[in-house]
FILO-578735 format. One record per residue (C-alpha): z negated, x negated, y; chain; residue number from 0. Coordinates in steps of 0.1 Angstrom, whole numbers, always signed. Layout:
<atoms>
ATOM    zz    xx    yy unit pos
ATOM     Z     X     Y    A NUM
...
</atoms>
This chain:
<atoms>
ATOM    zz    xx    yy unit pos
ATOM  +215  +164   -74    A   0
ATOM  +186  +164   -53    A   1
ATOM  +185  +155   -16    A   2
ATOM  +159  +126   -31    A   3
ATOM  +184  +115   -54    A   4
ATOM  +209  +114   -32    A   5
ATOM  +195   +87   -10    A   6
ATOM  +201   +52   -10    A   7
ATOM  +179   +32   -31    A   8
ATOM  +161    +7   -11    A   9
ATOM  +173   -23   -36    A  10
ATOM  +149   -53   -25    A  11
ATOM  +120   -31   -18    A  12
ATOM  +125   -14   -55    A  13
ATOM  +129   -47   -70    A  14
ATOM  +100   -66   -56    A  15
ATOM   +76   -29   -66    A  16
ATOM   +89   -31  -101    A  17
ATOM   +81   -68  -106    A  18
ATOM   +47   -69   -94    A  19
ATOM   +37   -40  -110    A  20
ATOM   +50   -54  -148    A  21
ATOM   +23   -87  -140    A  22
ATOM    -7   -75  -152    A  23
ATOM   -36   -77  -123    A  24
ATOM   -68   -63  -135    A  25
ATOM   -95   -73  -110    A  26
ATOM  -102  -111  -110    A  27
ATOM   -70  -119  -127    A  28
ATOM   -49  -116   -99    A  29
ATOM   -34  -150   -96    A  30
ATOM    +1  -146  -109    A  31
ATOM    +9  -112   -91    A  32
ATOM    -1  -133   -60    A  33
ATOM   +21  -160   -64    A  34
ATOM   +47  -137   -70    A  35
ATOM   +40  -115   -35    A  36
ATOM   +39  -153   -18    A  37
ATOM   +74  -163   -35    A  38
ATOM   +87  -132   -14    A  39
ATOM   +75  -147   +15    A  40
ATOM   +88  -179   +12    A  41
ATOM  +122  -167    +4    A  42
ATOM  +124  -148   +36    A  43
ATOM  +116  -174   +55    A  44
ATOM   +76  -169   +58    A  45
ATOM   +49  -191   +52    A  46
ATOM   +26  -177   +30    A  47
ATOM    -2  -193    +4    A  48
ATOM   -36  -179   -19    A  49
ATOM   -67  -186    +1    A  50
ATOM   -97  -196   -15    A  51
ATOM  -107  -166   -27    A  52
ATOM   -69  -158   -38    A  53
ATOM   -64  -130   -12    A  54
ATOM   -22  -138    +0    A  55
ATOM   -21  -152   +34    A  56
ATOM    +9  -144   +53    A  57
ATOM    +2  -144   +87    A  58
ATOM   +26  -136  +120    A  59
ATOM   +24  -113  +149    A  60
ATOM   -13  -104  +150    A  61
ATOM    -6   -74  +166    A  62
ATOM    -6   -56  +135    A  63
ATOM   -20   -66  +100    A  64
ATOM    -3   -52   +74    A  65
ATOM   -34   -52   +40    A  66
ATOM   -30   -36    +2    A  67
ATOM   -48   -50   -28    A  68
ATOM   -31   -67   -59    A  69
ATOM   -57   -55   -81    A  70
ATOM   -59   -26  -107    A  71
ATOM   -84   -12  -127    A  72
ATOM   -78   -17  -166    A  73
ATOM   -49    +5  -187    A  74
ATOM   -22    -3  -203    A  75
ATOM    +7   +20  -194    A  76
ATOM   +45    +8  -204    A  77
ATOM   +63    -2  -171    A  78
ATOM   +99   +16  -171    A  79
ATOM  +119   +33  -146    A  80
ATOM  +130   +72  -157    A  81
ATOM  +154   +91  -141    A  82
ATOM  +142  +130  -135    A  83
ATOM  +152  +161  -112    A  84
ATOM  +138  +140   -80    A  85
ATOM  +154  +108   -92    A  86
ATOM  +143   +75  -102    A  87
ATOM  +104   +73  -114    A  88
ATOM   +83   +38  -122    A  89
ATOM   +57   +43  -146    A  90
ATOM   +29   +14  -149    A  91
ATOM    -8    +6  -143    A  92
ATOM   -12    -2  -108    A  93
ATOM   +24   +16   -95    A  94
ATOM    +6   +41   -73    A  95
ATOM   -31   +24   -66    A  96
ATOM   -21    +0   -48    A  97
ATOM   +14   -20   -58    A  98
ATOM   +32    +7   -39    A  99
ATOM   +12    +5   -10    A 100
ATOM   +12   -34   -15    A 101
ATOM   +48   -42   -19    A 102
ATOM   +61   -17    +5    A 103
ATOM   +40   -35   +33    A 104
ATOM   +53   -68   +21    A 105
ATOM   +87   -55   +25    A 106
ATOM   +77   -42   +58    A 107
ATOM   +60   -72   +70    A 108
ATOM   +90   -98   +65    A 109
ATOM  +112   -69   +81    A 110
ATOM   +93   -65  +115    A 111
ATOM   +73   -99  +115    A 112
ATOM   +33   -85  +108    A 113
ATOM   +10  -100   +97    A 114
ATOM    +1   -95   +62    A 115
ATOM   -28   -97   +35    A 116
ATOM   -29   -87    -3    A 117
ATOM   -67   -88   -10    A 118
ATOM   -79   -94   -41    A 119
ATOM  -115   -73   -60    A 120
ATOM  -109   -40   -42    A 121
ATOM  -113   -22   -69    A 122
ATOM  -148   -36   -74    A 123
ATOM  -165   -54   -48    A 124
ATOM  -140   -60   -22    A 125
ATOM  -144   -94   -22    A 126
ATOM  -109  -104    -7    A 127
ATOM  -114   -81   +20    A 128
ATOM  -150   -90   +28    A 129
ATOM  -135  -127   +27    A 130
ATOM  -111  -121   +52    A 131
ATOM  -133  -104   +77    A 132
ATOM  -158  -134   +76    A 133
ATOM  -125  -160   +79    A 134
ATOM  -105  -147  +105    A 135
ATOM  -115  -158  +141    A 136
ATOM  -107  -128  +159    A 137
ATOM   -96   -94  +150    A 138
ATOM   -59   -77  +147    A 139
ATOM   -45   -57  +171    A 140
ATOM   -42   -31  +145    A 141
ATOM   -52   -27  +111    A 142
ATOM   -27    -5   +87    A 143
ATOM   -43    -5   +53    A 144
ATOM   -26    +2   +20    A 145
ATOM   -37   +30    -4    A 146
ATOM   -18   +57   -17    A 147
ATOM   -15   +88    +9    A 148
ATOM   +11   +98    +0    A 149
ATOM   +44   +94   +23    A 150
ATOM   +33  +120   +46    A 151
ATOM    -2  +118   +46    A 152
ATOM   -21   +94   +70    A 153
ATOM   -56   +88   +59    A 154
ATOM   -82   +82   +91    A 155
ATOM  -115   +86   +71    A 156
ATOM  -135   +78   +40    A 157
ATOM  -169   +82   +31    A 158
ATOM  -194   +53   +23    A 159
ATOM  -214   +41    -5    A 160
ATOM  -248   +36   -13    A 161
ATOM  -254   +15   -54    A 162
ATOM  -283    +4   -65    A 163
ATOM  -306    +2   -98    A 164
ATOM  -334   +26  -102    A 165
ATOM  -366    +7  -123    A 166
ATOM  -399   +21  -137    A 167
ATOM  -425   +11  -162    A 168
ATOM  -452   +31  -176    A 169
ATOM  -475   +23  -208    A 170
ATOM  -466   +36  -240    A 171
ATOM  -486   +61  -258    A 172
ATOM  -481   +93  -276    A 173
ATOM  -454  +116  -266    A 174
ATOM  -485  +145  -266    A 175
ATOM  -501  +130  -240    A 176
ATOM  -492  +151  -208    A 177
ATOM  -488  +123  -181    A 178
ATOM  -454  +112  -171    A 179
ATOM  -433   +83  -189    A 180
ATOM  -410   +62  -172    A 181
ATOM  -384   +82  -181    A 182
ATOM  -396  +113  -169    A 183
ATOM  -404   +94  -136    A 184
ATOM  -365   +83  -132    A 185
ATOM  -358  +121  -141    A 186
ATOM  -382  +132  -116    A 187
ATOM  -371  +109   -89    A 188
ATOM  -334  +120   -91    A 189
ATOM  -333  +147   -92    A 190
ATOM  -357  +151   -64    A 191
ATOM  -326  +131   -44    A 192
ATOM  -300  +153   -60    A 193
ATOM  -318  +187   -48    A 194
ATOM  -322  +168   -11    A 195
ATOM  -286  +164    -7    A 196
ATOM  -278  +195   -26    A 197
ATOM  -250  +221    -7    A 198
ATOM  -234  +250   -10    A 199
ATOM  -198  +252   -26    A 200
ATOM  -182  +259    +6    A 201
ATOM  -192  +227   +23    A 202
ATOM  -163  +204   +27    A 203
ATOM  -165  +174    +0    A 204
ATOM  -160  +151   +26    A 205
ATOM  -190  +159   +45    A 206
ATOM  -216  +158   +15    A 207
ATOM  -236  +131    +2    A 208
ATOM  -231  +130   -34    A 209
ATOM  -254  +117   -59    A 210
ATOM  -244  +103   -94    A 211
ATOM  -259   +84  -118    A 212
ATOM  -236   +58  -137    A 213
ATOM  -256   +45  -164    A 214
ATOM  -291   +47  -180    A 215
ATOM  -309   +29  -204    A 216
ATOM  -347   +42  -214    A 217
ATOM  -375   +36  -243    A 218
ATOM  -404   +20  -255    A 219
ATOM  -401   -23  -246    A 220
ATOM  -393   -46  -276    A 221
ATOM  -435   -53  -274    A 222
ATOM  -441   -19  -279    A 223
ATOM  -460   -17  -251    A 224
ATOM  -447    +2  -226    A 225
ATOM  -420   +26  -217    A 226
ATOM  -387   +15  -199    A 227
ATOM  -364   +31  -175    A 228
ATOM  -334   +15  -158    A 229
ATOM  -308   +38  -144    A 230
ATOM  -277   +26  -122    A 231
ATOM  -271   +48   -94    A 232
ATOM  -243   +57   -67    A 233
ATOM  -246   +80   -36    A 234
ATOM  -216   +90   -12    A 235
ATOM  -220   +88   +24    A 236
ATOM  -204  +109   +48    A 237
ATOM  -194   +99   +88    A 238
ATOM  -225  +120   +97    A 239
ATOM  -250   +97   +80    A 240
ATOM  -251   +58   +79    A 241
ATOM  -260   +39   +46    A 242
ATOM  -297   +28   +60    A 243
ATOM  -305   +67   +66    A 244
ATOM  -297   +78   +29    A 245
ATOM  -315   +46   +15    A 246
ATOM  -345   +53   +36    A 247
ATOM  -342   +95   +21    A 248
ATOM  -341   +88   -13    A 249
ATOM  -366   +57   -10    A 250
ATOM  -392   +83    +2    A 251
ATOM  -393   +97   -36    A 252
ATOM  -406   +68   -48    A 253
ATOM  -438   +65   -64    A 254
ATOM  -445   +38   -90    A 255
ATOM  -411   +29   -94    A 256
ATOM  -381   +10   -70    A 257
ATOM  -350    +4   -68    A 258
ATOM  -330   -22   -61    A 259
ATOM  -299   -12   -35    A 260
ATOM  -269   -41   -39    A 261
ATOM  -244   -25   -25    A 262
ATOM  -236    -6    +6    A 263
ATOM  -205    +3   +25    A 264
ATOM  -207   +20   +57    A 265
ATOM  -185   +52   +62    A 266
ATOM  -153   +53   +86    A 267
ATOM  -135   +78  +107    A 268
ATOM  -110   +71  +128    A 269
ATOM   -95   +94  +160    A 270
ATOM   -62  +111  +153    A 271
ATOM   -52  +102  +185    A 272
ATOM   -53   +60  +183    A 273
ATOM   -20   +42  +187    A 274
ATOM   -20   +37  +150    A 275
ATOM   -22   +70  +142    A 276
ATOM    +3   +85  +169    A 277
ATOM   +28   +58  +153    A 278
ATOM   +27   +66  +123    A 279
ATOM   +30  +106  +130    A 280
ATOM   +61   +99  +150    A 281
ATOM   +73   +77  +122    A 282
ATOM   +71  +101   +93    A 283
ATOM   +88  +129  +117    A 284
ATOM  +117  +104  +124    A 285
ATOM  +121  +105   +82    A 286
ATOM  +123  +144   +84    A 287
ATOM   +84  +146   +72    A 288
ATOM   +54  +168   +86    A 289
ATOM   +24  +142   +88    A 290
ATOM    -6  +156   +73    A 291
ATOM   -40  +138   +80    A 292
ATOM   -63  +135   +52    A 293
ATOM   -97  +123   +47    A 294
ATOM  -107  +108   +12    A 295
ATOM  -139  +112    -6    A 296
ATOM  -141   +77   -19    A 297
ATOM  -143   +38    -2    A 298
ATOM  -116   +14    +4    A 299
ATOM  -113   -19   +22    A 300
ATOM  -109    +1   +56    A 301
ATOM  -146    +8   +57    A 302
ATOM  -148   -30   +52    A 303
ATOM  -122   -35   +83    A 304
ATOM  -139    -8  +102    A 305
ATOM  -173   -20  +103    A 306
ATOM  -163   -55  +120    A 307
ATOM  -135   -48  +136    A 308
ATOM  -129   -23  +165    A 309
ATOM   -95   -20  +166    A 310
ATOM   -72    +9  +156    A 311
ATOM   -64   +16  +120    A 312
ATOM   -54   +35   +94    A 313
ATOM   -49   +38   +53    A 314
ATOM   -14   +44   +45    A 315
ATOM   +11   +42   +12    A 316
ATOM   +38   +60   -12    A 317
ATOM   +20   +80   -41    A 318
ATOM    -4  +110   -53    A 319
ATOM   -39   +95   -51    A 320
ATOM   -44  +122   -83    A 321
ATOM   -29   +97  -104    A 322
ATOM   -54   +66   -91    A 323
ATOM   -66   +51  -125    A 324
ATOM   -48   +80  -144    A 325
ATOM   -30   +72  -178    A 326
ATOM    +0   +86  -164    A 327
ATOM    +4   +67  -134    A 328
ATOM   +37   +68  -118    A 329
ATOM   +55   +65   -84    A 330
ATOM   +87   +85   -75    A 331
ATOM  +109   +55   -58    A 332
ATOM  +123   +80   -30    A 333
ATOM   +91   +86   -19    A 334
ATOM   +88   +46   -20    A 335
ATOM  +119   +43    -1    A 336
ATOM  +104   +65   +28    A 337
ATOM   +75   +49   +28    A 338
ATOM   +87   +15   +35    A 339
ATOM  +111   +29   +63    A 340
ATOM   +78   +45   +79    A 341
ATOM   +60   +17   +79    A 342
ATOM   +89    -4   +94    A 343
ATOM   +89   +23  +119    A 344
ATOM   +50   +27  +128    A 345
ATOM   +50   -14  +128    A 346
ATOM   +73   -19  +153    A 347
ATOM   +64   +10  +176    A 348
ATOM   +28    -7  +176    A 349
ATOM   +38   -46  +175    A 350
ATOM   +63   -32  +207    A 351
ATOM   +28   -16  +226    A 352
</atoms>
């Protein structure tokens, strides 16, 4: 048997993983996963309710605010547990992005006395975590945010993102005639922004802006009379550039066209040497790990945090981030274990500073 196997299962943490993760919480159904993170609460003692938004409210010591989010994207994948080489393995939508995070911090939370927050719409708007920023009427002393890292990774940065909806109209006419149609123009116009930001192979993912259209619609107008062109959009913003820079770059290709930007997140990076982060290195060498810091290519809710509040944080949770969204998302329960003992760790350490 295995050194993982051999450990000693972490029965109340295991438990509460494998019954949130069998309620189904697809973004804005979260409700019933909720109530079931606040019945933990109340049955160790902690007040906890849904705010109005449904985000779980279980406040404490402020010096450290322990956040995951309840939601998941769609997929149905059977929840089971499976025993293999590394031991005990639970399989299910949401198990890895974010109900490990989520549930271990719970766990953690009622063990050390944090504060703690399950946000709601992370996986589309943030809207719990946007909530919470605008609510609360002062900041934590720390932030620890839960995504999957896996139990020896400790993520300090993410890249931002700019969204919006490209639009142009042109009038119709012959496809012989040689001036540009509105589709041509939303050709043109990216990828005009795609060559801008365009980089070598070498340069670090991280560091690029990426451009990628997500949907398109184009043709002649129901009257006939003119030519169409919608296309949705999505660029990625690294530390080095700020959302307002990249809107103002690719709004300099404009012509007869616009588009309309709705969303922008602002890119974080945090120092490896904050109290958060030197806690949580010290507590993943006390569980006989090598902490490895990572920097994701994506957004989460600690660009959110980050942008209002200046206080120490990181993104930390049990899982391979490979298997985000993936139809074989799983979650080795060891792993979850050590997880939950870090945080406990890193928690105290910083509720102790």
């Amino acid at each position: 048997m295995s050194e993982a196997a051999s450990r000693e299962a972490d029965t109340e943490a295991r438990d509460l993983l494998e019954a949130v993760v069998r309620i189904p919480s697809v973004s804005r159904n979260e409700t019933e996963a909720a109530e079931r993170l606040v019945e933990f609460f109340e049955a160790h003692g902690r007040e906890a309710w849904l705010d109005e938004v449904g985000n779980v409210r279980a406040p404490a010591d402020d010096g450290v605010l322990l956040t995951s989010h309840i939601d998941t994207v769609p997929g149905d994948i059977p929840v089971r547990v499976e025993e293999d080489d590394e031991g005990d393995v639970l399989w299910g939508r949401g198990s890895v992005d974010a109900k490990g995070p989520l549930c271990a911090m719970a766990v953690a939370a009622v063990r050390t006395g944090a504060s703690f927050v399950g946000v709601v719409g992370e996986e589309v708007d943030s809207k719990g975590a946007r909530f919470l920023v605008e609510d609360r009427e002062s900041e934590p002393g720390a932030v620890i945010n839960g995504e999957p890292s896996g139990w020896e990774g400790i993520t300090l940065g993410y890249r931002g993102l700019l969204a919006g909806t490209y639009v142009a109209t042109s009038e119709s006419g012959h496809s012989s005639r040689p001036e540009n149609n509105a589709i041509q123009d939303a050709i043109d116009w990216w990828s005009s922004v795609d060559d801008e930001f365009e980089t070598d192979e070498w340069h670090p993912v991280f560091e690029r802006v990426t451009c990628k259209p997500v949907e398109f619609n184009g043709g002649t107008s129901s009257d006939g009379l003119s030519v169409e062109a919608t296309m949705d959009v999505q660029l990625r913003v690294p530390p080095e550039y700020s959302t307002g820079e990249i809107r103002e770059i690719a709004d300099g290709f404009l012509e007869n066209d616009t588009v309309n930007w709705d969303d922008k997140v602002e890119p974080v990076m945090q120092s490896p040497r904050t109290s958060a982060a030197r806690a949580f290195r010290a507590a993943i060498r006390q569980q006989g790990g090598e902490p490895t810091l990572l920097r994701k290519t994506g957004t989460s809710d600690m660009n959110v945090y980050a942008k209002t509040w200046d206080c120490p944080m990181v993104t930390y949770g049990p899982g391979d981030s490979d298997l985000d969204h993936a139809p074989n998302e799983h979650l080795p329960l060891d792993e979850y274990d050590r997880s939950v003992a870090v945080l406990e760790t890193a928690t105290e350490r910083l509720l102790e500073d």
